[in-house]
N, C-alpha and C positions, 0 to 999 in steps of 0.2 A: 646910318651906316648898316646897320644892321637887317634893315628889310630890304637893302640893295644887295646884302650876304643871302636873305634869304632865295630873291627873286633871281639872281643870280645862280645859284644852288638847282632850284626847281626849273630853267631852260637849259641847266648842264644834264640834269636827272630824265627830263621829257625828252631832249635829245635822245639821250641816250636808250629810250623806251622805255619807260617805268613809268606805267600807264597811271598809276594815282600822281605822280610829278604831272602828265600831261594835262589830267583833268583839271587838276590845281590852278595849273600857270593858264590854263585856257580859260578859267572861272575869274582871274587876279585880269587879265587881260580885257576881258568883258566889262568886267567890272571897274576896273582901273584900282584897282583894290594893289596899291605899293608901285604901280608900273604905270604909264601911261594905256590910255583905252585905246586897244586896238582890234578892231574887232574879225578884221581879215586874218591876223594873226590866232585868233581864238578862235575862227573857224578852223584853221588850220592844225592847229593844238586839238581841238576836239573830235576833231575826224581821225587823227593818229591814233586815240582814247576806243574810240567810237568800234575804230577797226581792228579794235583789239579787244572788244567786246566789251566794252566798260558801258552800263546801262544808262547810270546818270551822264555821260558823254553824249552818248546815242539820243537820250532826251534834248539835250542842248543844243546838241548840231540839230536834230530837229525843228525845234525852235526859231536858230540862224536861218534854214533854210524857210520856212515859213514864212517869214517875216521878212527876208530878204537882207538884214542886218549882214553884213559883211561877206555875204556871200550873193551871189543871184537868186532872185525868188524861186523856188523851186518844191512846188506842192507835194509834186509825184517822192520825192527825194526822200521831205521829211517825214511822209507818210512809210518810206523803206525804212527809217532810221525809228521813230516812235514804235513801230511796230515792232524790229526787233529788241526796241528796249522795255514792250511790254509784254513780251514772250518771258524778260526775264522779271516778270513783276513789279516793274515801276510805275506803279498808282501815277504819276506826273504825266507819263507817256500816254499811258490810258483814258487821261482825262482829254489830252490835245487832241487825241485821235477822234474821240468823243465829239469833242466841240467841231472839229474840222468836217466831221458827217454832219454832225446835226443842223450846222450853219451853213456847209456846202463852200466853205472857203476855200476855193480852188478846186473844186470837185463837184460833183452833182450831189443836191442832199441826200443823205440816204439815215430815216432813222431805224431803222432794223440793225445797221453796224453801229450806230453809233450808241442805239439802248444796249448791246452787246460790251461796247467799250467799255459802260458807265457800272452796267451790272459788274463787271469781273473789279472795276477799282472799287464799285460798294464792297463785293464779297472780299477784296482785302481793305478794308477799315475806312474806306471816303464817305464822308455826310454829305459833301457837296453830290458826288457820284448817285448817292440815295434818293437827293431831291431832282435831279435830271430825270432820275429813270421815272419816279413816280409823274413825273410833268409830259415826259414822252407816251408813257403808260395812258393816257389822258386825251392824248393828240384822236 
């Protein structure tokens, strides 16, 4: 009863735009974490987050759109949404952005952006981020 109080709580809260309800319910929705997995609906929820500049939203719908998860595949999209969530310093953003040049997923390889990606997530605290650049560094 109680995580139906809560889950109930946070799409009153998200409605109502209270952008950390929306990231919540759209993270619980993904995830099925108390609600059932819905993942159309967590794009939805996170694009709300997203567009109201919530950075780890902005990573996630990234993500969805990437991967095509409940939304349509859409490279060009999540490459808008990572980008502006690594403007606001989200090492997560930075790293997908990263991989998405490096690998050319949906894109033409490029590693000049992608060693750029990896530098700015090392220069805030990723070890994964460190062993990219020196590997690209290498190429």
């Amino acid at each position: 009863m109680k995580t139906k109080h809560i889950i109930e709580s946070l799409r009153s809260n998200a409605d109502a735009g209270d952008v950390d309800a929306q990231r919540e319910f759209a993270r619980r929705l993904e995830e099925g974490d108390g609600i059932d997995v819905d993942l159309i609906q967590a794009s939805h929820y996170y694009a709300l987050a997203a567009e109201n500049g919530d950075a780890e939203s902005q990573n996630s719908l990234g993500i969805l759109l990437a991967t095509g998860k409940g939304v349509m595949h859409d490279v060009t999209q999540a490459i808008r949404w990572f980008e502006a969530s690594s403007e606001q310093g989200n090492v997560k953003a930075l790293m997908n952005l990263g991989i998405i040049y490096e690998e050319g997923r949906g894109v033409r390889p490029d590693a000049k952006k992608a060693l750029r990606c990896y530098a700015q997530a090392e220069a805030l605290g990723n070890l994964e981020a460190g062993k990219r650049v020196e590997r690209l560094k290498k190429r």
